[in-house]
C-alpha positions in Angstrom: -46.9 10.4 -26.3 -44.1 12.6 -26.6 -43.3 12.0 -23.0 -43.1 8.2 -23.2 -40.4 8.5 -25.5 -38.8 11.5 -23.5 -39.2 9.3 -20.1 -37.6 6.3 -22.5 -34.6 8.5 -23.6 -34.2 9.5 -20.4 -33.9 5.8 -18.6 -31.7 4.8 -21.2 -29.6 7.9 -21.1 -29.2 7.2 -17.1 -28.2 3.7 -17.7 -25.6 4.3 -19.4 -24.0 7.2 -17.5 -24.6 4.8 -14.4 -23.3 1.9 -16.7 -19.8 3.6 -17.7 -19.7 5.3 -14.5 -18.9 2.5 -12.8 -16.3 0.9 -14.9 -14.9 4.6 -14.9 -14.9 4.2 -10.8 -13.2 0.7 -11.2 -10.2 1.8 -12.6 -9.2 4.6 -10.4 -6.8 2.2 -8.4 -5.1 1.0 -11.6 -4.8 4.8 -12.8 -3.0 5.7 -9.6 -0.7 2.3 -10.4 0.2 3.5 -13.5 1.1 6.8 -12.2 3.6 5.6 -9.1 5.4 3.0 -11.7 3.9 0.4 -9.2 5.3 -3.4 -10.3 1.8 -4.9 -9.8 0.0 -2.5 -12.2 -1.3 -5.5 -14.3 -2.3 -7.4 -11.7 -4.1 -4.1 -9.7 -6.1 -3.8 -13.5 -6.9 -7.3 -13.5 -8.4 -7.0 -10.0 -9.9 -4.4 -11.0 -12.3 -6.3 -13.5 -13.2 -9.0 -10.8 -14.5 -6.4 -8.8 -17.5 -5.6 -10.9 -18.2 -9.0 -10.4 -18.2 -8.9 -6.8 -19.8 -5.3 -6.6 -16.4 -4.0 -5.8 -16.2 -5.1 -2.6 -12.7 -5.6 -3.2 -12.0 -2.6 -4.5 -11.2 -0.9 -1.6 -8.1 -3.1 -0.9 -7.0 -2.3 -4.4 -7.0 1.4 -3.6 -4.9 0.4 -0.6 -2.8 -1.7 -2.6 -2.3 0.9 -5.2 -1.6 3.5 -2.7 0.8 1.6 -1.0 4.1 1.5 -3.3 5.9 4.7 -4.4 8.9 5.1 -6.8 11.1 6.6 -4.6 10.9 4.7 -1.4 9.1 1.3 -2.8 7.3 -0.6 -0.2 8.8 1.5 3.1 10.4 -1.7 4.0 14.0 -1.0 3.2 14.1 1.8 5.6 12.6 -0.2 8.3 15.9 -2.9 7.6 18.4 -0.2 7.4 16.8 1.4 11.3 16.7 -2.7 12.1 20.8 -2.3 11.1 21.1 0.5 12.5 19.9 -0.6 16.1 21.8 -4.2 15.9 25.2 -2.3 15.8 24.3 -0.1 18.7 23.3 -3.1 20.9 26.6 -5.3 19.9 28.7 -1.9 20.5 26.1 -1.5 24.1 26.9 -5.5 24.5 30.3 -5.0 24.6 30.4 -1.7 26.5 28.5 -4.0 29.1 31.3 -6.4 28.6 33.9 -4.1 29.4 32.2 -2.6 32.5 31.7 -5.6 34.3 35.6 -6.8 33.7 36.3 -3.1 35.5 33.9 -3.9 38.3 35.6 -7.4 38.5 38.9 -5.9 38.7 38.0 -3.6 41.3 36.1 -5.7 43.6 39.2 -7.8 43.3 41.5 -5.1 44.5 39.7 -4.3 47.6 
């Protein structure tokens, strides 16, 4: 008898570690949104909460997603434009070096 009750205990006892494990688990991603100031922390939480509806299979993406943004460089995107910049002047200045050149090779093929 005493066993029936101890097995019982023990089932429920599982169930619930299992139970607020995984709504533990589902808001690591928001956690680490919080923590890097990211500007879709709401959103990431929301998410979140639709994943234990779909078994978090999306929960992987919001991981990435969460991951993704940090406060002191934000997305990675503005030094991608700034290297983008940076490579536009040296063309036009390599354009017009070009430019320059081929008005010298004129003039010398001119001359002789």
């Amino acid at each position: 008898m005493f066993l029936d009750y101890f097995a019982l205990a023990l089932l429920f006892f599982v169930g619930l570690v299992l139970f607020y494990g995984i709504i533990a688990i589902h808001d690591i991603p928001y956690e680490i949104a919080k923590k890097r100031n990211h500007p879709h922390q709401d959103a990431i939480h929301v998410t979140g909460w639709v994943s234990l509806f779909t078994l978090h299979v999306i929960w992987p993406f919001l991981w990435i997603w969460a991951t993704l943004y940090r406060e002191d460089r934000g997305w990675g995107f503005k030094q991608l434009q700034e290297h983008e910049q940076a490579l536009e002047v040296k063309v036009a200045s390599l354009e017009n070096e070009v430019a320059s050149l081929r008005e010298q090779v004129a003039k010398l093929s001119g001359e002789s």
